[in-house]
C-alpha positions in Angstrom: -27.1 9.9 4.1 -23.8 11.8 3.3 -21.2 10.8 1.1 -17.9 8.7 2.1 -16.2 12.2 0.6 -18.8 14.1 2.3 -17.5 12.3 5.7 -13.8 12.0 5.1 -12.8 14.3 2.9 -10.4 17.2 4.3 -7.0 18.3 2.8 -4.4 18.0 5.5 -0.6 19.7 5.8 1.6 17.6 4.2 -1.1 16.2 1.5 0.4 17.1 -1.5 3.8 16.1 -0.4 2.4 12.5 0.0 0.9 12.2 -2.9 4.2 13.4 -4.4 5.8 10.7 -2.6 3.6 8.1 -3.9 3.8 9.2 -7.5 8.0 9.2 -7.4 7.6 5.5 -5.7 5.3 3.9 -8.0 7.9 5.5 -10.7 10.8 4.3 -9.8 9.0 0.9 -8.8 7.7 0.6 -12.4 11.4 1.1 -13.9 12.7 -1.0 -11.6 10.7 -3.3 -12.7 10.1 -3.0 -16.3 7.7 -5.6 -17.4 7.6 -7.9 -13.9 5.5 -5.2 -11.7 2.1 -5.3 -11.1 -0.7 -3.8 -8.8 -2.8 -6.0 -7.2 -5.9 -4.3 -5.8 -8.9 -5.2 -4.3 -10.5 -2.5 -5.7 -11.0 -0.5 -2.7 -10.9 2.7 -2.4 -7.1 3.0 -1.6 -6.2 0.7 -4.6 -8.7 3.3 -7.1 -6.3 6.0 -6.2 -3.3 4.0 -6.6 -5.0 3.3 -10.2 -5.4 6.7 -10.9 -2.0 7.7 -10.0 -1.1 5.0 -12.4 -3.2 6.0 -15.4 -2.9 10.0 -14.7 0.8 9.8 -15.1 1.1 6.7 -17.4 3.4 4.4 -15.5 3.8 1.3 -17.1 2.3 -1.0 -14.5 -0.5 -3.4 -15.3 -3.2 -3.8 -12.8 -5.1 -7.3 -11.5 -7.1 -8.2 -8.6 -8.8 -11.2 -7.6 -12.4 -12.3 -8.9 -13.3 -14.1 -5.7 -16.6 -15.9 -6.8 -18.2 -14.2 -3.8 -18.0 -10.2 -4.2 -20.4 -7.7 -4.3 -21.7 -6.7 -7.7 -20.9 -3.1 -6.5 -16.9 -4.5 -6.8 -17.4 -6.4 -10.0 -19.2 -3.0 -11.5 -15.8 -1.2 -10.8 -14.1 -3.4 -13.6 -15.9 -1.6 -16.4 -15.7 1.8 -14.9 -11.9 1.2 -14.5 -11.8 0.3 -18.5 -14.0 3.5 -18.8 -12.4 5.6 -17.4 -8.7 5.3 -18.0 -8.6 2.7 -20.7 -7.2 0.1 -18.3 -8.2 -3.6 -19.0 -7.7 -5.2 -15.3 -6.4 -8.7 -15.8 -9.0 -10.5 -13.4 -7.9 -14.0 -11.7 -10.0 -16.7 -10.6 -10.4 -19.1 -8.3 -9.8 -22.8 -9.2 -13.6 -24.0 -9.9 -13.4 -27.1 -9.2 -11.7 -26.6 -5.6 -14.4 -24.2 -5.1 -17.1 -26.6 -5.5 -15.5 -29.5 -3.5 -14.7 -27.0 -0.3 -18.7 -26.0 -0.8 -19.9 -29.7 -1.4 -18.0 -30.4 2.0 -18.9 -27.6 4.0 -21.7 -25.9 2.9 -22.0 -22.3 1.8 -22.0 -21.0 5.6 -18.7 -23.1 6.3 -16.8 -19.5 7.0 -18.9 -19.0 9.7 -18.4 -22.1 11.6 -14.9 -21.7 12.5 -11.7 -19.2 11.8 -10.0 -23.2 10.3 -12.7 -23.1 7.9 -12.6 -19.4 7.0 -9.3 -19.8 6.4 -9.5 -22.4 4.2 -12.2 -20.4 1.9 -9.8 -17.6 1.8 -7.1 -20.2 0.8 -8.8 -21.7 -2.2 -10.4 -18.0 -3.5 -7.6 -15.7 -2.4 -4.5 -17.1 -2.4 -3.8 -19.5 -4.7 -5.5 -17.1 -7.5 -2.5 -14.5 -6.1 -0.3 -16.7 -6.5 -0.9 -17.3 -10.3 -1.1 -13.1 -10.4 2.3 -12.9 -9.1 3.4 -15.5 -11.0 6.6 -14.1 -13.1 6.3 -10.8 -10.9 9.7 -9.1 -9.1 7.4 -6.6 -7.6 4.0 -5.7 -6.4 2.1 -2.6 -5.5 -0.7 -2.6 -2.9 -3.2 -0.1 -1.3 -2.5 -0.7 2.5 -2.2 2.0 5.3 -0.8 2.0 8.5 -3.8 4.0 9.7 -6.3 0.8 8.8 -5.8 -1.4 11.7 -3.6 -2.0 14.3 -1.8 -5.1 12.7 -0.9 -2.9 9.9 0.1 0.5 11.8 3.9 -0.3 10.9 3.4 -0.9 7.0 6.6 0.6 4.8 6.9 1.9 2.0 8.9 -0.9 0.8 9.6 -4.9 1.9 10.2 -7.8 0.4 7.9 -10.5 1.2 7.9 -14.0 1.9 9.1 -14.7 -1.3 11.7 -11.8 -2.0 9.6 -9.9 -4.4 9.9 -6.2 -3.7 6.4 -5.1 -2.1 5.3 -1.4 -2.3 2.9 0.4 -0.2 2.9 3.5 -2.1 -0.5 5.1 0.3 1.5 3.7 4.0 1.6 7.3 5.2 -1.8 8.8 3.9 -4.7 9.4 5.9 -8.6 8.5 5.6 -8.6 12.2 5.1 -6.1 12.4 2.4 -7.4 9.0 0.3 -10.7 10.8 0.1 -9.8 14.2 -0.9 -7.9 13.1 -3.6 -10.4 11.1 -4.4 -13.3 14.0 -4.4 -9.9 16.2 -6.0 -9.3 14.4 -8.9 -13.1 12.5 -9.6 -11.4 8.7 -8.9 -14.3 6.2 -9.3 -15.3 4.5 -6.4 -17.6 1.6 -4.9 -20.6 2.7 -3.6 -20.8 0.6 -0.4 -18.2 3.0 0.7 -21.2 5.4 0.5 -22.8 2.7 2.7 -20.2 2.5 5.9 -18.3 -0.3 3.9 -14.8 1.1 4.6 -13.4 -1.9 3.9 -14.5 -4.4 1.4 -14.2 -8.1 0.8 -16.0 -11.1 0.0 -20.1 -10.9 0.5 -20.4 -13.0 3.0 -17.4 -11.9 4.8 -18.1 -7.9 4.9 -20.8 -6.0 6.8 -21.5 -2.1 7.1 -19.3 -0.9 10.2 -20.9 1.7 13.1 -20.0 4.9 14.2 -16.5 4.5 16.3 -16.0 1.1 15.3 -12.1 0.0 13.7 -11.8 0.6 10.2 -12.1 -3.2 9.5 -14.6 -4.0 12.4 -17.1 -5.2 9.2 -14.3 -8.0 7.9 -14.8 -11.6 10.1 -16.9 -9.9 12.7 -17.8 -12.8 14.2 -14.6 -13.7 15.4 -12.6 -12.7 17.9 -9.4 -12.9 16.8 -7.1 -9.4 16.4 -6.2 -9.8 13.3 -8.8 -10.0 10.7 -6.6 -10.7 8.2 -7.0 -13.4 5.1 -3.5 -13.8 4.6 -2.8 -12.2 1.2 -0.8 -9.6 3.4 0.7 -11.1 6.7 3.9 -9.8 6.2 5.3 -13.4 7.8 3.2 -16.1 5.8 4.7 -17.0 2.4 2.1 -16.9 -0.3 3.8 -20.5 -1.7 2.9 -22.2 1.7 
């Protein structure tokens, strides 16, 4: 089976330019914001790069993501490889326990696939109120999304404010599948290995299957729902995170 770099790999014009971009962005961002930025990834591939870029040119900018109760231990191995391989200690947030075991005690552990309400709610209780407590004290965050991913994000900038007036940077919005995974192969960035296995895009167990050949870049998120957007919220650019 070939690699995700042996698939997508490929240096296009205007790479290195990008990555330029990225690099002056996260910079200015992380004067900007002196002590109040973070980057929240979900430790995909996209958010391993931005991590790199971090640590290769040692931008003050700490980096969290969200410890779901539900991910793959493929995800959770990427934690030590992170503090392996740059010396980065990922602050790691957590779903409320108890709220976890109430929704599960009331719904049972298949309740995401009963309805998009229910879903929902799941993503709720182990997304977003744990991102809320990350971007607690925060005037800025930094996140991995591309306009290339899916169709609800194919206008992404490289800067918004969000719901709640925090600056938002999308330091990748312009790269390519092609150019995440030859810097990637270019520059030896750790990655998760279901990427090896047609997981393009990766979230909770339960929630994330292997996609086929020709199918959307988040076809394996929610596929058992119809809806267009397969989105849990964390990034719909008109949803406040307090709600």
């Amino acid at each position: 089976m070939p690699t995700a770099i042996e698939l997508h790999a490929r240096k296009t014009r205007g790479h290195d330019a990008r990555v330029a971009h990225a690099v002056a962005l996260l910079r200015e961002a992380a004067a900007d914001h002196a002590g109040h930025i973070v980057q929240a990834t979900s430790l995909g591939v996209e958010g391993m790069v931005i991590t790199d870029l971090i640590a290769r040119h040692g931008l003050a900018i700490p980096v969290a993501t969200l410890d779901t109760g539900a991910l793959h231990a493929q995800t959770l191995a990427l934690l030590g490889r992170i503090r392996q391989r740059y010396g980065i200690e990922v602050q790691v947030f957590r779903p409320q326990q108890e709220a976890v075991v109430q929704f599960v005690r009331r719904n049972g552990d298949d309740a995401m696939y009963r309805s998009v309400e229910l879903r929902k709610n799941c993503c709720d209780i182990r997304k977003k109120e744990p991102m809320r407590r990350l971007l607690e004290g925060r005037t800025a965050w930094i996140t991995g999304l591309r306009r290339e991913q899916s169709e609800s994000r194919s206008s992404v900038p490289h800067f918004e404010l969000d719901a709640d007036s925090r600056e938002k940077f999308y330091p990748l919005a312009d790269w390519s599948e092609a150019d995440v995974w030859h810097y990637v192969a270019t520059n030896g960035v750790p990655y998760n290995e279901l990427h090896d296995q047609f997981y393009p895009s990766i979230g909770c167990a339960p929630c994330t299957r292997a996609i086929s050949l020709g199918e959307d870049h988040r076809a394996g998120r929610w596929w058992w729902e119809q809806e267009g957007a397969k989105e849990c919220g964390l990034h719909l650019r008109d949803e406040p995170l307090a709600a």
